[in-house]
C-alpha positions in Angstrom: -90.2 -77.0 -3.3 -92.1 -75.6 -0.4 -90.6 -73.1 1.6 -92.1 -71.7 5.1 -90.8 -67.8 5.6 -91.1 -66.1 9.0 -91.1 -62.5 9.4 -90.9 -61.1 12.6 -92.2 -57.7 14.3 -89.6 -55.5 13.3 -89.2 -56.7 9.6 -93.5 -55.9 9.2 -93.0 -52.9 11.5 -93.5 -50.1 8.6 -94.6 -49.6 5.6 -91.0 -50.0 4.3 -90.8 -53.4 6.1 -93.8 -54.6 4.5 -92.8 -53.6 0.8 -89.2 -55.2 1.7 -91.1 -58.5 2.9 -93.1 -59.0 -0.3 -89.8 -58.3 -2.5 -88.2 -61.1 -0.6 -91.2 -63.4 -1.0 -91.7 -62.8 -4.1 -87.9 -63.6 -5.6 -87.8 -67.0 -4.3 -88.5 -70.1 -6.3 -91.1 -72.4 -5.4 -94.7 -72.2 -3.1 -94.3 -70.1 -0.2 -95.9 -70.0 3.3 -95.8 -66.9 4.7 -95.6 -66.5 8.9 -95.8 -63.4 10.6 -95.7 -61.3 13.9 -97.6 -58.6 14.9 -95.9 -55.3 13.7 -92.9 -54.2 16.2 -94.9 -52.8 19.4 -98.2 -53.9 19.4 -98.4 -56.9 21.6 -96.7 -54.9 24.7 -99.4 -52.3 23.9 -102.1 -54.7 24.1 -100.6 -56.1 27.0 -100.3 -52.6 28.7 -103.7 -52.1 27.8 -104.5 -55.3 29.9 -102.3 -54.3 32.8 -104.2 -51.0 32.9 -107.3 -52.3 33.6 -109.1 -50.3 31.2 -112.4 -51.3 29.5 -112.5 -48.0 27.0 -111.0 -49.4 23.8 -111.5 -46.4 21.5 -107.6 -45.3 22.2 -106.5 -48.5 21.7 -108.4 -49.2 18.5 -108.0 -45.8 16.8 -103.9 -46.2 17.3 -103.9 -49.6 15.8 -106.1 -48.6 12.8 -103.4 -45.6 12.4 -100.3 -47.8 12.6 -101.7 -50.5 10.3 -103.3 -48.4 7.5 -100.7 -46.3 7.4 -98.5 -48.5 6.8 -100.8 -50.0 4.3 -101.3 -46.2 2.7 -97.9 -46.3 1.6 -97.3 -50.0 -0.3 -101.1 -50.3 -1.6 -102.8 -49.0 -4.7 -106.1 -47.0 -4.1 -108.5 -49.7 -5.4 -106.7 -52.5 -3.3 -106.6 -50.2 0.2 -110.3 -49.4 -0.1 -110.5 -53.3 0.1 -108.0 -53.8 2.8 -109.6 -51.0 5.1 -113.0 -52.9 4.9 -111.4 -55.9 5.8 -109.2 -54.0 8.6 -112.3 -51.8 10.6 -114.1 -55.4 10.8 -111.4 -57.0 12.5 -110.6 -53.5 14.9 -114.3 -53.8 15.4 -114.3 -57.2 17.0 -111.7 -56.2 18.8 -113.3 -53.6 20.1 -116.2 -55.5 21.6 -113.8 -58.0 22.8 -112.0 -55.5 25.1 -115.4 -53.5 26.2 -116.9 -56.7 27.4 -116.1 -56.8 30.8 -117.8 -60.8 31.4 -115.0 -62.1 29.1 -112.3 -60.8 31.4 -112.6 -64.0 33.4 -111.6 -66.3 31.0 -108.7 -67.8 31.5 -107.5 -67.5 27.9 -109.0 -64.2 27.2 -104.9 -62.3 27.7 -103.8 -65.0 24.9 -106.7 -63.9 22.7 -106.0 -60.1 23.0 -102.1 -60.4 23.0 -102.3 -62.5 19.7 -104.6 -60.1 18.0 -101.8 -57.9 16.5 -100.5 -60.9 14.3 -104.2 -61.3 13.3 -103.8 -57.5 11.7 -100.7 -57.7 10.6 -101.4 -61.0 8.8 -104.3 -59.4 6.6 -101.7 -56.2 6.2 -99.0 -59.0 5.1 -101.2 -60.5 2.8 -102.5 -57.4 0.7 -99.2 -56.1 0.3 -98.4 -59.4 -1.1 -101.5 -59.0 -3.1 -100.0 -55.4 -4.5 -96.9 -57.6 -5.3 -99.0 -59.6 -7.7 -99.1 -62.8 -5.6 -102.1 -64.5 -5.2 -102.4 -64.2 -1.4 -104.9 -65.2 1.2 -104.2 -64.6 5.3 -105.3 -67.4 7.8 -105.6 -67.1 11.5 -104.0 -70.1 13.5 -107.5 -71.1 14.4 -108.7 -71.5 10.1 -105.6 -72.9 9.8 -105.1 -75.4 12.1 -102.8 -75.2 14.3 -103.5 -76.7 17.5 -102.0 -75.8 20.8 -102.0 -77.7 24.4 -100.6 -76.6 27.8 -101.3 -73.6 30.0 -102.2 -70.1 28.8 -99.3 -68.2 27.9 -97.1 -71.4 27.7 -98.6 -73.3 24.8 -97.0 -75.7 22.6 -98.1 -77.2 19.2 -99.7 -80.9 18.8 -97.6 -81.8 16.2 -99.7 -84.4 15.0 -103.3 -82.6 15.3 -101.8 -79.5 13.2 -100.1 -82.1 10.7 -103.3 -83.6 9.6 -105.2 -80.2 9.6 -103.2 -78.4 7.9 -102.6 -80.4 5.1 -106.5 -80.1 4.7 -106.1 -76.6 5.0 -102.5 -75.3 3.1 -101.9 -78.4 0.9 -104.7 -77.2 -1.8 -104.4 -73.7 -1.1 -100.1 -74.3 -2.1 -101.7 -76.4 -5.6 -103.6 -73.5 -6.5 -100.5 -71.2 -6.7 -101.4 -69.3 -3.7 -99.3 -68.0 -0.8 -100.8 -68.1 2.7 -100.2 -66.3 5.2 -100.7 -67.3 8.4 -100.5 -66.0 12.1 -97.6 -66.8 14.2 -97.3 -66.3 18.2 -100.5 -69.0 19.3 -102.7 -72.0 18.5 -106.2 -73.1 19.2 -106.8 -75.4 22.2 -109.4 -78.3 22.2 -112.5 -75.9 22.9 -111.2 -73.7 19.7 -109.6 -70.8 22.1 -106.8 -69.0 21.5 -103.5 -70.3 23.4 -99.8 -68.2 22.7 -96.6 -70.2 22.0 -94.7 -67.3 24.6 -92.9 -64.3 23.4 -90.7 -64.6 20.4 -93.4 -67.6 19.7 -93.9 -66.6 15.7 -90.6 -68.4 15.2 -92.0 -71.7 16.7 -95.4 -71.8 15.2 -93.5 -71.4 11.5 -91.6 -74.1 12.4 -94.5 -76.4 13.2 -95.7 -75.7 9.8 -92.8 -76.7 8.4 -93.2 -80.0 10.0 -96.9 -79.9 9.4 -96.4 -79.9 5.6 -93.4 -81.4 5.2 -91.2 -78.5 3.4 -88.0 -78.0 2.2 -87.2 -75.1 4.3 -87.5 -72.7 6.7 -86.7 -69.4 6.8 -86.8 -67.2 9.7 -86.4 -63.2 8.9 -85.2 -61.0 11.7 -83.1 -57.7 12.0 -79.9 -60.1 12.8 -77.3 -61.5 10.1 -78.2 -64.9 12.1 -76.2 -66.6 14.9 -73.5 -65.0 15.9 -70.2 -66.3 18.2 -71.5 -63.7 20.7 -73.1 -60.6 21.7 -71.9 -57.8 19.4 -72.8 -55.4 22.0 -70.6 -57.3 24.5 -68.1 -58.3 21.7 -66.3 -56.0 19.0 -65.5 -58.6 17.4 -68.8 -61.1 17.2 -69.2 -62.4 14.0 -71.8 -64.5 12.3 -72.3 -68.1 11.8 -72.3 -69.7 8.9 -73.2 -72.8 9.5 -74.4 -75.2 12.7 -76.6 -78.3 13.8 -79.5 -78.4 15.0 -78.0 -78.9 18.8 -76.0 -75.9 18.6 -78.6 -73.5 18.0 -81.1 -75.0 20.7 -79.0 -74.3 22.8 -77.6 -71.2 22.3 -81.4 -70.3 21.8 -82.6 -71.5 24.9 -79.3 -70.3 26.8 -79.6 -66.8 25.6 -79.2 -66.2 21.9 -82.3 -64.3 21.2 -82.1 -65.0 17.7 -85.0 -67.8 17.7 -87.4 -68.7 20.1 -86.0 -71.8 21.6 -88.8 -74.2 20.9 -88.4 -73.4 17.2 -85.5 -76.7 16.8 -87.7 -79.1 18.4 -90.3 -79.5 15.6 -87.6 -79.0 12.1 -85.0 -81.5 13.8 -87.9 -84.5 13.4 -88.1 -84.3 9.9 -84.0 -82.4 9.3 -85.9 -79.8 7.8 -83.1 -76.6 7.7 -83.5 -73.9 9.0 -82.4 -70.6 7.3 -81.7 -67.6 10.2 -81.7 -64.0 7.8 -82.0 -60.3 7.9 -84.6 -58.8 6.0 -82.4 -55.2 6.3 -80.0 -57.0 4.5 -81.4 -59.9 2.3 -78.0 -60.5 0.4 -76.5 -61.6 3.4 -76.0 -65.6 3.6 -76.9 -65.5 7.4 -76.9 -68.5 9.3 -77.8 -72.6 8.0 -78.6 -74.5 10.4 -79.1 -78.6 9.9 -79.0 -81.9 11.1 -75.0 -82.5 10.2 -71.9 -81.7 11.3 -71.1 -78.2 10.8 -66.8 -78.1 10.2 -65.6 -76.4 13.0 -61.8 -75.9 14.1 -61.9 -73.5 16.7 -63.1 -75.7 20.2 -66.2 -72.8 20.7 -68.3 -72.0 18.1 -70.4 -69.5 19.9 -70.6 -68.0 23.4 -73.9 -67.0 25.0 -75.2 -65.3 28.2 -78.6 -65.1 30.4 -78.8 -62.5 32.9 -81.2 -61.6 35.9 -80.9 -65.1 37.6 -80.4 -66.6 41.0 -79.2 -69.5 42.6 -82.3 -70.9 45.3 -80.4 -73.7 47.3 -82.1 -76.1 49.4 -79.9 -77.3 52.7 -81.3 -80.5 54.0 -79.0 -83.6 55.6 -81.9 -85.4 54.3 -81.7 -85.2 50.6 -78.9 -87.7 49.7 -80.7 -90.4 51.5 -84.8 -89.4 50.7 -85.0 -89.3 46.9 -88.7 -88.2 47.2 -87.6 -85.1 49.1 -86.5 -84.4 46.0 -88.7 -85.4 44.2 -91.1 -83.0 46.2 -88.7 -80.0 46.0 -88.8 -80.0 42.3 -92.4 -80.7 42.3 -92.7 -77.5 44.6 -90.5 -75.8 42.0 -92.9 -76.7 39.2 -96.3 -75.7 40.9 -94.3 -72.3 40.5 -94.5 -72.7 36.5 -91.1 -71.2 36.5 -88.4 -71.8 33.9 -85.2 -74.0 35.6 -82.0 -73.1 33.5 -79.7 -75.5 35.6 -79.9 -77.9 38.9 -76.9 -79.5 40.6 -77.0 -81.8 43.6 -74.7 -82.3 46.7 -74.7 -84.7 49.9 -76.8 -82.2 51.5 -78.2 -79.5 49.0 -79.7 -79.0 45.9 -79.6 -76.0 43.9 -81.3 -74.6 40.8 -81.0 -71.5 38.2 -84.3 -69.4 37.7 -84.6 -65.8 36.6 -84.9 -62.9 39.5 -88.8 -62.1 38.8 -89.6 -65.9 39.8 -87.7 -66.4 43.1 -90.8 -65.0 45.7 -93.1 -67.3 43.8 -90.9 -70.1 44.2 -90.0 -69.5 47.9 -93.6 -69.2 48.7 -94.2 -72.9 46.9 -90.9 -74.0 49.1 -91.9 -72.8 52.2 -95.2 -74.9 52.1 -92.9 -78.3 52.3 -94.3 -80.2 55.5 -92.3 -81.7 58.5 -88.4 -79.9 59.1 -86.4 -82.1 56.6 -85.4 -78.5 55.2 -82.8 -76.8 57.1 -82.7 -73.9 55.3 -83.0 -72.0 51.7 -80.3 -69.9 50.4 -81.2 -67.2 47.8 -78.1 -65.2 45.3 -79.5 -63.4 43.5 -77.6 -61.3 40.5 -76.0 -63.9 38.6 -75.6 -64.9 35.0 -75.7 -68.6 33.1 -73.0 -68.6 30.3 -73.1 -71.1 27.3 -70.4 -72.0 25.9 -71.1 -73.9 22.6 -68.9 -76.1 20.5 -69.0 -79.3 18.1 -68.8 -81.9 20.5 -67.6 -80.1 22.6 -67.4 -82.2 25.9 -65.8 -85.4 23.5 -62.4 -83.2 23.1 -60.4 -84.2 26.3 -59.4 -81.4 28.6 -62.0 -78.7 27.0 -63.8 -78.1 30.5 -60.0 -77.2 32.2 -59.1 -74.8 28.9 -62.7 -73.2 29.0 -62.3 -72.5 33.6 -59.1 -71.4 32.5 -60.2 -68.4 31.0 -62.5 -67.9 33.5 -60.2 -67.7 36.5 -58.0 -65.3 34.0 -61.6 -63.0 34.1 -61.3 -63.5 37.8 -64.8 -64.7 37.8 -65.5 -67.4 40.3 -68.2 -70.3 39.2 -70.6 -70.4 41.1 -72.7 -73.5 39.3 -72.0 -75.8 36.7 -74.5 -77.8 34.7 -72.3 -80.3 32.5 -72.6 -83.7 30.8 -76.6 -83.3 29.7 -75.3 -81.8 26.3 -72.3 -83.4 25.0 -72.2 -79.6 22.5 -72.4 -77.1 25.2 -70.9 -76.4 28.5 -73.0 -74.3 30.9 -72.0 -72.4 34.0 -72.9 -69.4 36.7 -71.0 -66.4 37.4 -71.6 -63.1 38.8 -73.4 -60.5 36.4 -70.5 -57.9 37.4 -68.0 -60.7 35.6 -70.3 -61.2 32.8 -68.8 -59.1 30.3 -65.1 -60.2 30.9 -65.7 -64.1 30.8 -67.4 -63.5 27.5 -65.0 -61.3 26.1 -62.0 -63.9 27.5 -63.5 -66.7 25.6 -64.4 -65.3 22.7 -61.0 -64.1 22.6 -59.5 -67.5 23.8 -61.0 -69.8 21.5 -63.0 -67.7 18.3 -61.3 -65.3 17.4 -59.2 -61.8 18.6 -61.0 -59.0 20.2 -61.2 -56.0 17.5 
């Protein structure tokens, strides 16, 4: 039985973290593979870094060498951290001459190579303490591993069939020889061999295209959460978690707003029905969330509801658009030059409107405003509003589920604003206000999960 086990930034974010990791690791049956994140902070301080414009790395080096070997200090033997601190000041002095040279800077991949570089460190960390544990360990970068990466910097996603025949060059003999790997999560390699992240939250994805890579039995993604849960628990007293879903449910509730996995991470497992095990390494005994290719049982109609915030509605008035279909065509084209996430688009005689989040609408408007001739009458913009997902079995097969779910709404005295339904036959999705967030949330939950504690 192979299993793939991802541990994110806040489980590897201390010493403690570390030793808990290798505990959990190690009481498993079967070969592991090992995934990691940097340890909880780094990445936004390497990004700051970036954003400053600095070119003196001393700071920056001399605080990640204290966060990692301390944390090493604490879980290693004397004999083993003399090893890892050689290994450690070799990689911080790469790093080093990475950010000092100022030529680099240009390079269109050179914020994907410095923003990955804490899961590099924390890899090696990962693997010694592993090492301590008295597993035969061994770290990988992405790039010696070989997972390969395609699309835009910042935005990558895995070639699933590139990284399938590599790696099984790479972890198959490594996994025969009784040995755990552990391997860098958050970015690929492109086809020149350079560094290309997955986006933030990305570790969870690259684990799962191992899975698929190698063909395991299961995945398992630590975090600090139970798993899935039917909502927010800082929005609802009574959230609890879920036991059990499909593969459906939890992309969307991913992708919708759950920020339990990163949402790409579905996409690879579901090929193969590999399962996916969502757990908290603060609390290991806990049975967390299974997630599968079957039907979960489910009696209550929602099985989990889910809010994004910071959005707005851009609509497009044109008379035009019901008769031109390339003007739409264009529009969304427009939209994509933007590289902006759409979360929902709906369509009238004369407009067409789309969900994007706050920080992208100027880039958007600029791309918009470029459209030649006057087919566009005019652009509306409202701003402040929030996408809820509303998750459930099936959910638009049971008859009369969309007028019991606007029910509740109207009893939040929300008004919908947009509705994106019928692309998902297990999820209805909808706009409200942000103010009327918290109460439609709270009236569903409490309508159709279970009472408000």
């Amino acid at each position: 039985m192979i299993t793939v086990m991802k541990f994110g930034g806040t489980s590897v974010g201390s010493a403690e973290g570390f030793r808990r990791a290798a505990e959990i690791v190690s009481g498993g049956e079967g070969s592991k593979v090992v995934v990691v994140s940097a340890m909880s902070g780094v990445t936004n301080y390497l990004i700051s870094f970036l954003d400053s414009g600095e070119s003196n790395a001393d700071e920056v080096i001399a605080s990640l060498r204290q966060k990692h070997s301390g944390a090493a200090q604490d879980v290693l033997s004397e004999a083993l951290l003399e090893e890892y601190l050689g290994v450690l000041d070799i990689r911080l002095q790469a790093l080093k001459e990475l950010l000092e040279d100022t030529e680099v800077r240009s390079d269109p991949y050179f914020n994907d190579n410095i923003s990955s570089q804490g899961e590099r460190l924390s890899a090696v960390t990962m693997s010694y303490v592993l090492r301590e544990a008295g597993l035969d360990s061994v770290p990988l970068c992405s790039e010696e591993a070989g997972i390969h990466a395609v699309g835009c910097p910042g935005a990558g996603f895995a070639d699933l069939d590139l990284t399938s025949r590599d790696l099984s060059y790479t972890l198959r003999p490594l996994l025969e020889n009784g040995k755990v790997p552990v391997i860098t999560g958050f970015y690929g390699k492109n086809g020149n061999g350079k560094p290309m992240t997955f986006g933030r939250g990305g570790s969870d994805y690259s684990a799962a295209v191992i899975a698929h890579a190698i063909d395991a039995d299961f995945l398992e993604i630590w975090t600090d959460v139970d798993g899935f849960m039917t909502a927010d628990p800082r929005i609802v007293d009574g959230a609890k978690t879920i036991d059990e879903m499909n593969f459906s449910e939890a992309a969307e509730l991913a992708y919708f707003g759950a920020k339990v996995l990163h949402p790409r991470t579905i996409e690879p497992v579901r090929r193969k029905h590999i399962p996916v095990r969502v757990k908290n390494s603060f609390n290991p005994r806990g049975e967390g969330t299974i997630i599968h290719h079957l039907r979960a049982p489910q009696d209550e109609l929602l099985r989990s509801v889910a809010v994004k915030t910071d959005l707005s509605i851009i609509t497009v008035n044109s008379s035009e658009i019901a008769y031109r279909p390339r003007m739409v065509a264009s529009i969304i084209d427009r939209i994509g030059d933007a590289n902006v996430i759409v979360y929902a688009i709906s369509t009238s005689l004369s407009t067409i409107a789309f969900l994007i989040h706050n920080n992208d609408v100027k880039d958007v408007l600029r791309n918009l405003n470029r459209l030649e001739g006057d087919e566009i009458e005019r652009i509306d913009v409202k701003s402040n509003m929030c996408l809820i997902c509303a998750v459930g079995d099936n959910l638009l097969d049971r008859c009369g589920a969309s007028a019991e779910i606007f029910s509740k709404v109207r009893d939040a005295n929300a008004n919908v604003e947009l509705i994106s339904e019928g692309a998902s036959t297990v999820s209805l999705n909808f706009v409200v206000s942000m103010d009327r967030a918290t109460a439609v949330v709270r009236a569903l939950h409490e309508g159709f999960i279970g009472d408000l504690q």
